[in-house]
N, C-alpha and C positions, 0 to 999 in steps of 0.2 A: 504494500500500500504506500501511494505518496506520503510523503513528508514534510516538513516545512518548508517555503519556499522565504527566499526576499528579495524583492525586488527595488531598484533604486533610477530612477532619474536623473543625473547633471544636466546641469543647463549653464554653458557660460555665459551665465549673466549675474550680475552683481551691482551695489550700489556705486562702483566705478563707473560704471554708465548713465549714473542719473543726472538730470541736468542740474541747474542753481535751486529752481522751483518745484524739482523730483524729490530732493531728499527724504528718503524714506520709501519712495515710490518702488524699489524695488522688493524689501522686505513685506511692503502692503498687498502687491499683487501677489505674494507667496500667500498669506492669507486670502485674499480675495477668489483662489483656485479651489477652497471648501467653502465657497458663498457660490455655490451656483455655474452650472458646466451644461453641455447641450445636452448632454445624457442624466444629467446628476442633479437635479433643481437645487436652490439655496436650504438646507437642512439634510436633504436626502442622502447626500456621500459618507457621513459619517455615521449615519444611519443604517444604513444598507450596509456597510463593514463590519460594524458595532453588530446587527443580527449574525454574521458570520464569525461570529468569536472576537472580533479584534477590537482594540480602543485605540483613542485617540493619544497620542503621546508615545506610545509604548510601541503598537502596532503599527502606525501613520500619522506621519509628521513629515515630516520640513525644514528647513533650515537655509537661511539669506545669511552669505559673508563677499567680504567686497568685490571677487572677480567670480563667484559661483552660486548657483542653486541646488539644493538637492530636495529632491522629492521621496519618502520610503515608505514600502509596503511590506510589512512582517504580514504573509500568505499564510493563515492555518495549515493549508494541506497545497501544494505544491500540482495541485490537480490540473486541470486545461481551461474548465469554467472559472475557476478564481484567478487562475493566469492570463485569463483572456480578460475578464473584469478590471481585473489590477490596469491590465495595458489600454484596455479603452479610457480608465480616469485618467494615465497619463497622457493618453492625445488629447483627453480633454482639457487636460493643464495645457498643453500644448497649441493649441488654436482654438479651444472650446470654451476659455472663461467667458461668462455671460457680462460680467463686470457691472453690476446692477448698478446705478446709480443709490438707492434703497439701501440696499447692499452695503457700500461704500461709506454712504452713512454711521450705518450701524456700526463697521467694523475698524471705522477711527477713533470710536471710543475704547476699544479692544486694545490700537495700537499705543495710543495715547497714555493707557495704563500700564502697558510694557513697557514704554520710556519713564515714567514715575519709578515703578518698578527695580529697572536695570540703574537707576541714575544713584549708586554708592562710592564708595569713597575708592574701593577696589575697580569699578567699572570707570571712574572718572581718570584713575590711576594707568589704565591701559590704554583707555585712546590718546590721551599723554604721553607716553612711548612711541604707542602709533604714529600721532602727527609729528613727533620727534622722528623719529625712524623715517617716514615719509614725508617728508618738508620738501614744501616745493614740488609737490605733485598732486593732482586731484584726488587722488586716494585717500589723502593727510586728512579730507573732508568730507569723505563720505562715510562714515558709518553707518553700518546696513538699519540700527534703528531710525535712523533721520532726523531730521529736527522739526518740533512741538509746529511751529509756526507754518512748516509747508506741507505739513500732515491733515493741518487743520483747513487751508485754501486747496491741495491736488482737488482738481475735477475731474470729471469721468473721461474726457476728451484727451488729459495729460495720460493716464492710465491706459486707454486706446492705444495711444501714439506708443506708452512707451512697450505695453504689450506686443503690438505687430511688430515692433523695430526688432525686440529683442526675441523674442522667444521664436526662435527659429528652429528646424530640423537640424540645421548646419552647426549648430551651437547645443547639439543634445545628444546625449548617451545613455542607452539603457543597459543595467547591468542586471542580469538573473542571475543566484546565487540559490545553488539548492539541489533538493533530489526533482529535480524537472527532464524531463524529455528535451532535450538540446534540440532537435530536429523542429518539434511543433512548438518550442518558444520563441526561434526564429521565423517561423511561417505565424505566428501570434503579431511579432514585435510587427512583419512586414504589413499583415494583413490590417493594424492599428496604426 
């Protein structure tokens, strides 16, 4: 019988790419991708998982740092139908976010509270090194959480723009790790 499977997404794309009035834009769209997919409405993704065993955190998550994306699926069982599932949510990370307006809304007060959050004396300590480390480059200035101010004005239209720009096939890798059939999770990845 199958086994566990995981499945992972890159994406290079990073808060290195946001513009002046992006900051933050690329950590938000990481979020924005469990608010609603062409396949997936805004509630259903973590829903539909969560009945299959998995939770959120543990099983599927995410993670924004400044030149990458990653996307993860801890698969219960390494079967065909949850490998096929798993890969249609990632194309639908991939050109399917709905990017609700609504949406967007809601989930700036989400991000807003992980900058409250994240803002300690160790967290303040590191982007300090960072922008020391990287002076003099646009990287010195983007950290993937963004800043209070253009988390609060991004509009859906910024969010568009920088979704098409960035999140491309050219800029994406799938990794399956696991007891899966090599043969049908490449006819999976193509067929998604």
């Amino acid at each position: 019988a199958p086994t566990r499977g995981s499945l992972r997404m890159f994406l290079q794309v990073g808060s290195a790419m946001e513009a002046d009035d992006q900051r933050g834009m690329a950590h938000f769209v990481e979020h924005m991708a469990f608010n609603g997919t062409k396949h997936f409405p805004a509630g259903d993704t973590l829903e539909y998982f969560q009945r299959l065993g998995m939770s959120f955190g543990a099983h599927t998550n995410a993670s924004t740092q400044i030149d990458h994306t990653v996307y993860q699926l801890e698969l219960p069982r390494a079967n065909e139908e949850l490998t096929s599932d798993g890969l249609k949510l990632f194309r639908d990370f991939l050109d399917g976010m709905l990017l609700d307006a609504k949406e967007i809304d809601k989930e700036r007060g989400v991000i807003l509270s992980e900058q409250l959050a994240r803002n300690t004396p160790v967290y303040r300590n590191a982007v300090g090194i960072i922008q020391s480390a990287l002076v003099g480059t646009k990287c010195a200035d983007r950290m993937p959480i963004g800043k209070t101010e253009t988390v609060r004005k991004m509009t859906r239209e910024r969010f568009v723009e920088f979704y098409e720009s960035w999140y491309t096939p050219g800029r994406t890798v799938i990794v399956a790790v696991g007891d899966f059939d090599v043969a049908n999770v490449e006819t999976l990845i193509r067929k998604h």
